[in-house]
N, C-alpha and C positions, 0 to 999 in steps of 0.2 A: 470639695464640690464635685471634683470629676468620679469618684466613688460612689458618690448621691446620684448622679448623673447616669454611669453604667448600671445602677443597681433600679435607678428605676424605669430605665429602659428597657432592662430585661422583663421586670414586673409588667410596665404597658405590652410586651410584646406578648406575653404569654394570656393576661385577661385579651386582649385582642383576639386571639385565637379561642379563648373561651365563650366569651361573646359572641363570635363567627359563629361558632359551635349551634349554640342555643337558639339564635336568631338572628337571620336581618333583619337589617336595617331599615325602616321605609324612614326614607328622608323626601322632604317638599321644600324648593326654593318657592317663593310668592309672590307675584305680581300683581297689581291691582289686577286687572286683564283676567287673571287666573283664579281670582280668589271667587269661592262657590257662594251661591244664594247668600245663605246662611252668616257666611265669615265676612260678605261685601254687607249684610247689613249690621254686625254686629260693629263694622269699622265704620261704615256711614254713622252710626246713632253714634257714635264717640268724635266724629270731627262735628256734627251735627249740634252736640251737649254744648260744645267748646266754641263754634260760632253759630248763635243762632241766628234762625231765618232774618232776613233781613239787616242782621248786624256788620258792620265792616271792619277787618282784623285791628284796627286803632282801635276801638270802642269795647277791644275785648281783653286788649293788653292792658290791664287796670293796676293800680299801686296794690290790691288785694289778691289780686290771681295769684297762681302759682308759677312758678316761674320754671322746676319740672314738670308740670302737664305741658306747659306751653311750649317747652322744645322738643315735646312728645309728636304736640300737635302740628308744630316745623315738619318733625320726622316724617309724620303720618301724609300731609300733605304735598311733599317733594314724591315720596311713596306713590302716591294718587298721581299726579302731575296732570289735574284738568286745567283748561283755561283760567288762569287765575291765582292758582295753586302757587307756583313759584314764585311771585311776585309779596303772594301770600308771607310763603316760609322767610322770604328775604327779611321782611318787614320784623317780625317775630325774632328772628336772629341777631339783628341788628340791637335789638332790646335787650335780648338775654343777654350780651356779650358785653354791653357796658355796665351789667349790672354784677358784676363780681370784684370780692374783695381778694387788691392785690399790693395790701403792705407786707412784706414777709415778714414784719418783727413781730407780727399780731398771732394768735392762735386761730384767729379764724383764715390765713392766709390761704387762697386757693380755692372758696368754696361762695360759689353763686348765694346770692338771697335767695331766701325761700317765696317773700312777696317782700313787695316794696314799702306799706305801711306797717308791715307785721314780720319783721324777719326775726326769726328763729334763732338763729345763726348756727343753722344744720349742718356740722361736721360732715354730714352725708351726701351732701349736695353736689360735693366735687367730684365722688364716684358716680353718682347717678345722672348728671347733668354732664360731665364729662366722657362719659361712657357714650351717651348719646349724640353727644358731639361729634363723639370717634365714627360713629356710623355714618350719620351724614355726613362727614367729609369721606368717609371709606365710599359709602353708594351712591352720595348723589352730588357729588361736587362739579360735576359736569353740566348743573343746574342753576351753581353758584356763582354769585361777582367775583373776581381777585380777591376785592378788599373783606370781605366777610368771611373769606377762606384764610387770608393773612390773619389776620382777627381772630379767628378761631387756633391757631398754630400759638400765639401769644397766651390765649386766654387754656389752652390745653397743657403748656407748658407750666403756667402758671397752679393747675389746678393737681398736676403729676407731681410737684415741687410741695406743694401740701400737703401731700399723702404720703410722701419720704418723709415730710419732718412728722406728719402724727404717728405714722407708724403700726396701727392695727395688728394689735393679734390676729392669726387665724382662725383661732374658734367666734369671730365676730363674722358668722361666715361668710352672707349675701355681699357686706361691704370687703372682707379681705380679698375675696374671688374677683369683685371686681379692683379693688388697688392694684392686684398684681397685675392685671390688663393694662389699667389705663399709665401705671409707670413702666412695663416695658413698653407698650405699643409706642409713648410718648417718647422715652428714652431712645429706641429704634432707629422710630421716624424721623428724629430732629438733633442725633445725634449726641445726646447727655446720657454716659455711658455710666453713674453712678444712678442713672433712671431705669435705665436698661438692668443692668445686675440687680437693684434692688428689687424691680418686679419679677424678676424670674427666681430670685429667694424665696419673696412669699408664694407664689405659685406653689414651688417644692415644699414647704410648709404647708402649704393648705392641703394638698396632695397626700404629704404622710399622715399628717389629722387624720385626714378621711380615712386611709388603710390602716392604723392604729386601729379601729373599731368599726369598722366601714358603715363608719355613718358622717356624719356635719354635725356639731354643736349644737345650731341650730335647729335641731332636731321636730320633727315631726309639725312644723306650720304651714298651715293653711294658705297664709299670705308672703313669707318668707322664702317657702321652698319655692314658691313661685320666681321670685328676685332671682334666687340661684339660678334658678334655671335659664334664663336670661344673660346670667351673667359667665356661667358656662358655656353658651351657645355663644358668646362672645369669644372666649377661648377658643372652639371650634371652629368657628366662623373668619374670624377676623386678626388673629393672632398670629404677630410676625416673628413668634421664636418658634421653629419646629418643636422643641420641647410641650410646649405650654398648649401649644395646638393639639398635641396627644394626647396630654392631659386630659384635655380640655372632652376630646371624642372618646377616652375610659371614662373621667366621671358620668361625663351624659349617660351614656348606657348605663353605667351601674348605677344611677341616681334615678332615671325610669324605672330602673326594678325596683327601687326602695320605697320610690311611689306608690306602684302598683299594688305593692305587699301592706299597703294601710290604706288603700282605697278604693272604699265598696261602691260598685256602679248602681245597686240597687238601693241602695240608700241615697248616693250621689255626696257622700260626706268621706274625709279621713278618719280611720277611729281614733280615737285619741289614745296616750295624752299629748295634749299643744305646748311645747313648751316655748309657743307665741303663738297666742290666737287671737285673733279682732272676733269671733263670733263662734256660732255652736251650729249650723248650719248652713253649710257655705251655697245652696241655694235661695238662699233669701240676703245676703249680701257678696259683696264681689271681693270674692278671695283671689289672687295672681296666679296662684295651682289650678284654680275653678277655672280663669281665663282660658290658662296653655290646655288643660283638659279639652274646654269647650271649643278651641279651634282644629285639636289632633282629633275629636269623634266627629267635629265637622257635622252636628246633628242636634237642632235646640232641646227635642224628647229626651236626648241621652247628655245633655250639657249642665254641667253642677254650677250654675249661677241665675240669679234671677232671669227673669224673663225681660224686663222695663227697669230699667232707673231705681235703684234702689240703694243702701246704704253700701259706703265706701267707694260710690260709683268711680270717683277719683282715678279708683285702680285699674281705669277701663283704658291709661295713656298707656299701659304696658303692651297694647295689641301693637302699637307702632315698632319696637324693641321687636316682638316676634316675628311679626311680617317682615320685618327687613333680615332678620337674621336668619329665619328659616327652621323648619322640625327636623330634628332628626330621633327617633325613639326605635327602638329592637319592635319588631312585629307583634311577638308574642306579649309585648306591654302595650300596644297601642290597642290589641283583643281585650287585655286583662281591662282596658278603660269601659271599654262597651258592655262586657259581659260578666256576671260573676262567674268564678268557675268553681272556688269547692272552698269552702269551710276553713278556716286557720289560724293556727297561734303563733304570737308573735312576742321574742323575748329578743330584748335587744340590752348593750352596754352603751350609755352614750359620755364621749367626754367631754363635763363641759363645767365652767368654771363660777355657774353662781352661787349662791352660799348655798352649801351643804356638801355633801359627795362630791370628788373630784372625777367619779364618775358614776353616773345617775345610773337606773335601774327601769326599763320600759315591759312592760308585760303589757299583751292584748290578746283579744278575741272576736274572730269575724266570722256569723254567721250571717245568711244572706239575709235576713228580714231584723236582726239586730247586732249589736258588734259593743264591746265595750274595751276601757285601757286604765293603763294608771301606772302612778307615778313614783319612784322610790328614790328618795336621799335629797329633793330638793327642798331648803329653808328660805329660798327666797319669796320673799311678800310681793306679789304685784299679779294686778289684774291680768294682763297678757297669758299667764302659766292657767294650763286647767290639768289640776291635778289629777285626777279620774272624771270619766265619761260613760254614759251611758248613752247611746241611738239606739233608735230602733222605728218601724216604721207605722204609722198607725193608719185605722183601714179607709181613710180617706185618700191614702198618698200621703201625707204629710209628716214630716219626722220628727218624733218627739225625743225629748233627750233630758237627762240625769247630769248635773256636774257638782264635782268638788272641787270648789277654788283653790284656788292658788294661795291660800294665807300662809303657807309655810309650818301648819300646824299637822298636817298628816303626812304618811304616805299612803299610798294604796297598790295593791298588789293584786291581778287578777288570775284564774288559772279559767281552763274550759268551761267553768261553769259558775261560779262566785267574784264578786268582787270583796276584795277585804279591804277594810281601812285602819289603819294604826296609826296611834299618839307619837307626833314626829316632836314636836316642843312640849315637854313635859310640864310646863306653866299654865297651858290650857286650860282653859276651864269649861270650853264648848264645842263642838265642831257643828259645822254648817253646809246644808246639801239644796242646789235648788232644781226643780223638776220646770220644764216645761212642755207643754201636749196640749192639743186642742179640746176645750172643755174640761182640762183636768180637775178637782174639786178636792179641797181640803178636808173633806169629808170622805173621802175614799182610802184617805190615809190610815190606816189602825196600823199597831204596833207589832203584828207579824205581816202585814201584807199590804201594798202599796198596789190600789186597784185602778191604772191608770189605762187612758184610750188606748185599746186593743195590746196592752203590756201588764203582765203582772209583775211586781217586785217583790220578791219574797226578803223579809226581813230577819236579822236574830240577833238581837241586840239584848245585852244589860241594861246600857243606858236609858234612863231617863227622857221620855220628847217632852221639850219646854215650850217650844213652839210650832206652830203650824199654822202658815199664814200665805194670803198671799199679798207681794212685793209690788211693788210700783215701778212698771219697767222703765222707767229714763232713771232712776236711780241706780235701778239694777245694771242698766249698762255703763252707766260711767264708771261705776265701782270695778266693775267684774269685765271691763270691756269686750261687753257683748253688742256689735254693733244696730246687728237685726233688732227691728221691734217688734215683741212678742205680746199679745194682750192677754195672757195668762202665763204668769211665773208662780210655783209656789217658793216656801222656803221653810226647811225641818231644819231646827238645831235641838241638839241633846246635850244635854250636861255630861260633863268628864268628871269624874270623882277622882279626889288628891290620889297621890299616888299610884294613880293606873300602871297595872305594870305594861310596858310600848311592847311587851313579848306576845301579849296577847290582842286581838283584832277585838278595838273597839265596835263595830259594827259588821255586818256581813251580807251582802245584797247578792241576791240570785234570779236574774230575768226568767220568768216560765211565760214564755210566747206562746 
């Protein structure tokens, strides 16, 4: 441990200085009082969503609600502290804290319901809800009774105690980043000293992950890197190991650059690939990275999230987590958010453990009016993974975009100027691509050229098109979870012929913008 210790404290001290180097810092603590136009209405419409007009907070604590938005909306309200406000969050607290299971012999031991008629029994709920905790008594306890702050010290030990016995990997990244917090902080604070060392383990685990490949597992989401990021600024912010607080102020910076290098301000999207994505547009639903975005440009014209209420708005309880915790991001990435600045490719290793490659393969391409990615060595089937991407922007403003699902049936490989895709399960017998663009027409489709709003895709295929149709989008999102509603999806599948040799690219797509 003490070799781990020196070795990566020299490591922090030297990216420190690298860092220094390249850019400051602009860091913002926030106060109601301080927060601009913009950031005071995007937080009004989220306490606003959560009680409406004329409702009073009893009528809103329901067996159905969520029981993390609601200690979001605790958060956010002590935050505010208008007439009302406090009495508010007390009420709110009071609920949450007798709503968590505390048999230890149980697996779900330590972790809040997700709602009251509908509980989940979300493993995750004890970082997320306990995290939250950790703020409000960190920022606003000064606002609190005794007893709901006693209360709270019971129900965080117990949720610390949960998280030793499940024990998370660190490539489970959003939740390991925050474990390591909440069992040292908890450990710490209250003196459980097998709480304390065990969060400061996975800290150092999460930590070498990262410098292994200098990236997260988690690689390249829309809604996840958001979490991190959250859950980082918690290490920065709040963390009472000087270690983990270092930590915590390297990843931040070098987790902002890794941002910035897969996301286009003119498009206002990540290029892909997602390997977790709720949608293919993160202005048209509320992605966690679109939030943090949306509050560091401090500008709706230049903000990657919808405008009004739209799908996953759920994710809008995260503004409370930020505002209390505060920005800190290098200068030079806080530009990179507002502005394109030049053209690039991006080839990353990521490690990460679901079926296929023990370490995945990321290729992309960002030019400023299109940008594409893809994915190499993942077998895993699930909606969430988008294998390759295409964006690009069409001439209304509006962005249209190419993906290849997640079925575990390809990879795809992209250089400056093609995307390729190859037979990743040789049992295939089809692969499957869906486009969507405003007015797009299945009639524009022919077999060297994909004539889409204001995008050409140049085509060079063998195979066979069997289909060309377009899709029913409530299907299309459940399957594929695509949250946004699109009213024009198409969808191309081609037949694979036995014995494809996987050496050669079954298909081959080239954007001429």
């Amino acid at each position: 441990m003490k070799k781990a210790i020196l070795f990566i404290a020299s490591y922090l001290l030297s990216l420190t200085f690298i860092f220094g180097q390249e850019s400051a810092l602009y860091t913002q603590k926030y106060t109601y009082a301080t927060l601009s136009p913009y950031q005071k209405q995007v937080f009004e419409d989220f306490i606003n969503d959560e009680i409406p007009s004329g409702k009073r907070i009893g009528e809103v604590l329901t067996n159905k609600t969520s029981l993390r938005s609601k200690t979001r909306l605790a958060e956010a309200l002590l935050f505010r502290n208008k007439a009302g406000d406090k009495e508010n969050a007390v009420e709110i607290l009071t609920w949450i804290l007798k709503n968590q299971h505390r048999d230890e012999n149980t697996r779900i031991y330590g972790i809040w319901k997700t709602n009251i008629d509908d509980d989940k029994f979300d493993q995750n709920w004890r970082e997320f809800i306990g995290c939250d905790l950790i703020i409000i008594r960190k920022k606003y306890s000064h606002l609190l009774p005794k007893e709901i702050l006693e209360e709270m010290e019971v129900g965080l030990v117990h949720a610390a105690r949960g998280a030793l016995k499940r024990n998370v990997g660190a490539d489970y990244t959003n939740i390991s980043i925050m474990s390591a917090f909440l069992m040292n902080y908890v450990g710490t604070e209250f003196n459980r000293e097998e709480l304390k060392t065990a969060g400061l383990k996975k800290a150092y685990d999460v930590f070498n992950l990262y410098q292994s490949h200098k990236t997260f597992s988690e690689y390249n989401s829309p809604t996840y890197y958001g979490v991190t990021l959250v859950a980082i600024a918690l290490w920065r912010e709040l963390a009472l190991s000087p270690e983990i607080k270092q930590m915590g102020q390297t990843l931040e910076a070098a987790f902002w650059h890794e941002i910035t290098s897969v996301y286009n301000p003119n498009l206002k999207n990540m290029v892909g690939p997602y390997f977790r994505g709720y949608g293919m547009d993160m202005q048209k639903y509320f992605a966690i990275t679109g939030i943090w975005i949306a509050i560091a440009v401090d500008d709706a014209k230049l903000s990657p999230i919808p405008l009004k209420n739209g799908p996953k708005y759920g994710e809008m309880s995260n503004i409370a987590p930020i505002f209390s915790l505060g920005l800190s991001i290098p200068k030079d990435d806080l530009a990179k958010l507002k502005t394109f600045s030049k053209p690039q490719f991006v080839s990353r290793i990521i490690p990460n453990t679901y079926k296929g490659d023990s370490l995945k393969r990321v290729t992309a391409m960002m030019q400023k009016d299109w940008m594409m990615g893809g994915l190499w060595g993942n077998r895993r089937v699930w909606g969430q993974i988008k294998t390759g991407t295409i964006h690009w922007k069409t001439a209304d403003g509006e962005v249209g975009w190419l993906m290849v699902p997640g079925d575990g049936k390809t990879n795809v490989q992209v250089n400056q100027k093609t995307m390729k895709v190859f037979l990743a399960d040789s049992t295939a017998r089809n692969i499957a691509f869906y486009v969507c663009a405003p007015n797009a027409a299945t009639t524009s489709l022919t077999d060297d050229l994909w004539a889409l709003p204001n995008m050409n895709l140049g085509i060079n295929t063998a195979l066979k098109r069997t289909v060309t149709e377009n899709v029913e989008s409530a299907a299309f999102q459940k399957q594929w979870e695509v949250s946004e509603q699109n009213t024009t999806i198409l969808k191309v599948v081609y037949e694979v012929p036995a014995a494809w040799d996987v050496q050669k690219p079954l298909i081959e797509i080239t954007p001429k913008k």
